[in-house]
N, C-alpha and C positions, 0 to 999 in steps of 0.2 A: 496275070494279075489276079488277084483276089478277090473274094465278093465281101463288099464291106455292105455294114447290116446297121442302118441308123439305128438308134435306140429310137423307141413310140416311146415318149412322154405323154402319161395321163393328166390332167390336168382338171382334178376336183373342185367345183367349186363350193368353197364350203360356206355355209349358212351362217352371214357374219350372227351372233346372237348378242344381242343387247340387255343390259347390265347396268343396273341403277347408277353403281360409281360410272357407268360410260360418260352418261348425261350430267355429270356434278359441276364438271368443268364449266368457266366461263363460253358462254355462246353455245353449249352444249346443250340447251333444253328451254324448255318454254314457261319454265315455273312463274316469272313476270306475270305474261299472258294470261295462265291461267289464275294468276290471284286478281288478276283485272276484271277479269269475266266473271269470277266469284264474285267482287265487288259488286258489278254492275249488278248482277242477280238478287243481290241481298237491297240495291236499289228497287230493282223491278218488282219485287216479292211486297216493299214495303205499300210502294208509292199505291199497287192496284188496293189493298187495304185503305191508306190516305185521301184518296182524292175520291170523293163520291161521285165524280163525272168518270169513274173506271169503267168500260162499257162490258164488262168481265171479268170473272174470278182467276185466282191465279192458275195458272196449263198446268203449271208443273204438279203445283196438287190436285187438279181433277187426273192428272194421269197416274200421278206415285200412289195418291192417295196418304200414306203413311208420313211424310213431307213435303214442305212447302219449299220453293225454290232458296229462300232464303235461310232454311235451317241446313240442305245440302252444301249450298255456298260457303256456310259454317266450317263446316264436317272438311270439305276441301282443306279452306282455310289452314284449320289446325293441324290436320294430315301433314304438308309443305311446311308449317311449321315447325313438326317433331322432326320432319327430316332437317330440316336446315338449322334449328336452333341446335340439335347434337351437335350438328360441326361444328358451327359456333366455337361450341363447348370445348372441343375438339381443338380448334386452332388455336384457340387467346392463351395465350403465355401462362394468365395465371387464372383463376377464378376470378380475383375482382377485376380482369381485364374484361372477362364475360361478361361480368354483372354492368359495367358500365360502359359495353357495348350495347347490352338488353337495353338500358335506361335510357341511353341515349336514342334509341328506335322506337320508344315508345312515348315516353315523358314529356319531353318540350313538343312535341305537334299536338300532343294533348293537353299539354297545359294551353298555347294560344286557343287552340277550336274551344277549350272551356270559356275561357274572357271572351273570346268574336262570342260564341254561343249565349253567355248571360250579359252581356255589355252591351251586345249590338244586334245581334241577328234579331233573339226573340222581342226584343224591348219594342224595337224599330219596327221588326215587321206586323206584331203585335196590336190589337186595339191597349195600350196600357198607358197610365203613366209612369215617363222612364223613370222618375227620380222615385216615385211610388213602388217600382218592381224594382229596380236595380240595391235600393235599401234594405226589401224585404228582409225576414230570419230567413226564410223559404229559401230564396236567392242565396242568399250567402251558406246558406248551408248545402244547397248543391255544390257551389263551387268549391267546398270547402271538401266535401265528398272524393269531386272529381278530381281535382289539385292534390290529394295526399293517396288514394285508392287503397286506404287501410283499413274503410267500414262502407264499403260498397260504394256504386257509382249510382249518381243519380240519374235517372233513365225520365222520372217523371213527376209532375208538381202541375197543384191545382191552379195557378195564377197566372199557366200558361196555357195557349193556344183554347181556351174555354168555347169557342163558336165552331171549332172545326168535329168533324166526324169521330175523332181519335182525339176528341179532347186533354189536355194535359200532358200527352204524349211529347216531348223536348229529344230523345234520345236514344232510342231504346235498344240499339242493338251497341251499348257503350257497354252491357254486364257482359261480353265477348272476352274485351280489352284486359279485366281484372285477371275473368277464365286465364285467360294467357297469359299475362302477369305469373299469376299460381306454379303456371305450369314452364316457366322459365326459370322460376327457384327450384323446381323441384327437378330440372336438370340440372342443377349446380349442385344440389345437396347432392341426387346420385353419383354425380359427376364426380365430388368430393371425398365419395366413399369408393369411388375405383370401380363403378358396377360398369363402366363402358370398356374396362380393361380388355376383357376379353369377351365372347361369345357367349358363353356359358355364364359370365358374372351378370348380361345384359340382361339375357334372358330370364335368369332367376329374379333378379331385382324387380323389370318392368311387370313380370307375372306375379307379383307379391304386390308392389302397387294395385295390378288392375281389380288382385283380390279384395283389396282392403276398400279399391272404390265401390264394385260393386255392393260388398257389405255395407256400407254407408247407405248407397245410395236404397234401400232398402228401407233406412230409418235416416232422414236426410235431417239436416240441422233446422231449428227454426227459420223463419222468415226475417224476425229480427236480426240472424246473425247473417246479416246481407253482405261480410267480407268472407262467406266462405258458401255464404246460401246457393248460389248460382251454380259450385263445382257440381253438386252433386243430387241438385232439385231439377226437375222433369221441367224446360220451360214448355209456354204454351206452342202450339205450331210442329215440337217439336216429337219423334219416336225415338229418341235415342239420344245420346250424353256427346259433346266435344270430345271432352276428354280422352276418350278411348281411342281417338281419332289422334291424338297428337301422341299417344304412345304408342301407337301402332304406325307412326312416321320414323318414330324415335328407334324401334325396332329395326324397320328399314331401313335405317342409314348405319346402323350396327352392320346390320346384313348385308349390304348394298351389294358383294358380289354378288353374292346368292340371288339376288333378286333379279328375276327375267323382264323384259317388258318385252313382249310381244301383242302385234294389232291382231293377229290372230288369236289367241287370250282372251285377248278385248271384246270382240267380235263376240265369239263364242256364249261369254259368260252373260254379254247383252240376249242375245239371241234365245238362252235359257230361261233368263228373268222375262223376255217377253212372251214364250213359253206357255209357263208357269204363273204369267199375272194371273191375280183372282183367286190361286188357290192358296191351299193352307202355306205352300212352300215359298209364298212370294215375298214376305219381310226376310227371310235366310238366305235368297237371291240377291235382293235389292242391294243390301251392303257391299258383299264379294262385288257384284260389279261394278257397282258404281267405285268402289275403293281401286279396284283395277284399272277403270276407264282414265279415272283423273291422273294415275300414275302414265296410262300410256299416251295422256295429251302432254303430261310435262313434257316429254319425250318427240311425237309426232315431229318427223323433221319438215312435212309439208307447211306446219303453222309456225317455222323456224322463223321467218321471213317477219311473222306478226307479231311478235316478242317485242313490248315496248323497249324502249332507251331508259326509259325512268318508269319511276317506281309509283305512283302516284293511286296504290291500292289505297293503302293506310288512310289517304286525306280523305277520297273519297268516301271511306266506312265513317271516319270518324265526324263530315260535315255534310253526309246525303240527310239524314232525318229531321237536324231542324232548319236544313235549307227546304227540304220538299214541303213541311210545314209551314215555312212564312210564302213558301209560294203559293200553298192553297188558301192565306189568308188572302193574301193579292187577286188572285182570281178566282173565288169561291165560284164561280159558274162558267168560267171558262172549258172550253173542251177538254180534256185527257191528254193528248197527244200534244197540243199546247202547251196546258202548265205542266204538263210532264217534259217538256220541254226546255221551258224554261228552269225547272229544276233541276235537270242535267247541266244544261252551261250552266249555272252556279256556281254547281259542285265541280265541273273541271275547273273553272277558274279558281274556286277556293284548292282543291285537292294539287291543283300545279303550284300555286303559289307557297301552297305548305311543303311540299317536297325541295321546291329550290331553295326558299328561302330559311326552312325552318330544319326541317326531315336530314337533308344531305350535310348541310353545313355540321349540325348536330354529329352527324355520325362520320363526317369527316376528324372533328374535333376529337372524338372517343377515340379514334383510330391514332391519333397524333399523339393522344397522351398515352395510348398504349404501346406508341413505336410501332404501329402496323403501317401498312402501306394505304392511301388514303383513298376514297372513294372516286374513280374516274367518272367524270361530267355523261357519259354515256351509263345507266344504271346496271348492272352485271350480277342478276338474282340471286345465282350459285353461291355466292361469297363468306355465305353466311348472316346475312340481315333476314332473317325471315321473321315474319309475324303476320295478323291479321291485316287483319286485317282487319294481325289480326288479326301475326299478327295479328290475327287478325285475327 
């Protein structure tokens, strides 16, 4: 007999690598998550400002120095944004099926938080009289602002909250919502001219926009011209512009093979920024990683598991500031950790109630008249609805 010679089978294992379209798919990523935790931040940021019983300034700016927790929250934000509003773009049959998916994820949860906001919240929680505020020119021309977002949003008015620390303060992180507005036409107009056709059309286009912002923002528009003031004026708190954040999403999801996420990356590019704190090279750190870090939590499958079911960034951005303000009417000398307390359940109860009742049904609707497939009762991020938050 013979000598038979098994074959040795090698058996490589090869280094799965992950890829931005990996995570696009439903259940595929944490982008949810991380627009909650941006939320909440853009809470935390404000409320230590708000509440004079704050026994501390905000961490995140004594450690960045260059930003405050709630301008990176921002930045987040808009990033998941540009990725997810492309596809959007991407998916809907025709432009105005886009547009009136956009409208739908933004418009009716802003319109009700405008009426609870000048009808009820501020009046009520307010030392005022209601029929005296509620009449005002003041009044009605916020809402008038807020209800059409064609000449800015009203962030702030003298006849409000007048005894608190941040007196007059009703809104403020509401000139976001417009930001994003702006920048949801302005993927339909690209969209319209073919620049997402290919790689190269993306690429030319989004780098001729970002030229054209930066020149602007060099010689930024008046302050009266408050529907367009915000794209490109330095707010306070803030080193650097949204906007650039939400085409640098938009890029991303062009790119999305191309694009790695590795913790190892991640890691790394922290590790250099903390480095490098303090010296000249530390704002040309800060961004690279921070922009990579939030890319590899979308990702992170250990924080699979904490990926809300719904979506309830939006409500919370859009009713944390003048809930947190009628609550430091209520307890002007209450502890921190209390009325900050009680400003948090507020805003879940207002922010769940806007998502069920207001948010999903809405964008169930847009989906029905556009013949898409309708929003399941469990919220599923990838899909296409991104915003601050905002959307955001």
């Amino acid at each position: 007999s013979g000598m038979h010679f098994v074959p040795f089978n090698l058996h490589i294992n090869e280094q799965i690598v992950t890829r931005l379209s990996d995570i696009l798919s439903r259940g595929s990523n944490n982008f949810g998550l991380v627009r909650l935790a941006a939320a909440i931040s853009v809470i935390w940021g404000h409320n230590i400002a708000l509440f004079k019983s704050a026994p501390f300034s905000d961490p995140v700016r004594s450690f960045f120095v260059f930003e405050y927790g709630g301008s990176l929250a921002v930045y987040a934000f808009f990033m998941i944004s540009g990725i997810l509003i492309t596809r959007s773009f991407e998916q809907s049959r025709t432009p105005w099926h886009y547009l009136l998916n956009r409208f739908a994820r933004i418009w009716p949860a802003l319109a009700v938080a405008t009426i609870l906001t000048f009808f009820v919240i501020i009046p009520l929680a307010d030392d005022v009289d209601y029929m005296t505020f509620v009449t005002s020119d003041e009044t009605l021309r916020c809402v008038y602002h807020d209800l059409t977002m064609v000449s800015g949003m009203c962030i702030a008015m003298s006849i409000a909250f007048e005894s608190l620390p941040m007196a007059g303060a009703i809104n403020y992180p509401l000139w976001t919502v417009l930001v994003e507005a702006h920048c949801y036409f302005l993927v339909m107009v690209l969209g319209m001219m073919g620049s997402f056709k290919s790689k190269v059309c993306t690429l030319t286009a989004l780098s001729l926009v970002f030229v054209t912002f930066l020149a602007i923002t060099t010689n930024p528009p008046k302050p009266e011209m408050n529907y367009i003031y915000n794209d490109f004026a330095m707010l306070g708190g803030y080193s650097f512009y949204p906007i650039p954040f939400f085409l640098l999403g938009s890029l991303f999801y062009v790119f999305r093979a191309q694009v790695f996420i590795s913790g190892y990356v991640a890691i790394g590019l922290c590790a250099a920024y903390l480095a490098l704190r303090g010296t000249a090279l530390e704002p040309y750190l800060l961004y690279p990683a921070f922009i990579y870090g939030v890319l590899y939590l979308c990702h992170a499958p250990l924080l699979r598991r904490l990926d809300p079911k719904h979506d309830y960034s939006y409500g919370i951005y859009i009713y944390a500031f003048p809930l947190s303000q009628a609550a430091n009417v209520a307890m002007p000398d209450s502890n921190f950790w209390v009325a900050n307390g009680v400003a948090m359940l507020l805003i879940l109860v207002f922010s769940a109630l806007s998502w069920h009742l207001i948010e999903r049904p809405a964008l169930n609707l847009a989906r029905r008249i556009g013949s898409l497939r309708p929003l399941s009762p469990a919220y599923a991020p990838a899909i296409g609805d991104g915003k601050i938050a905002v959307s955001s």
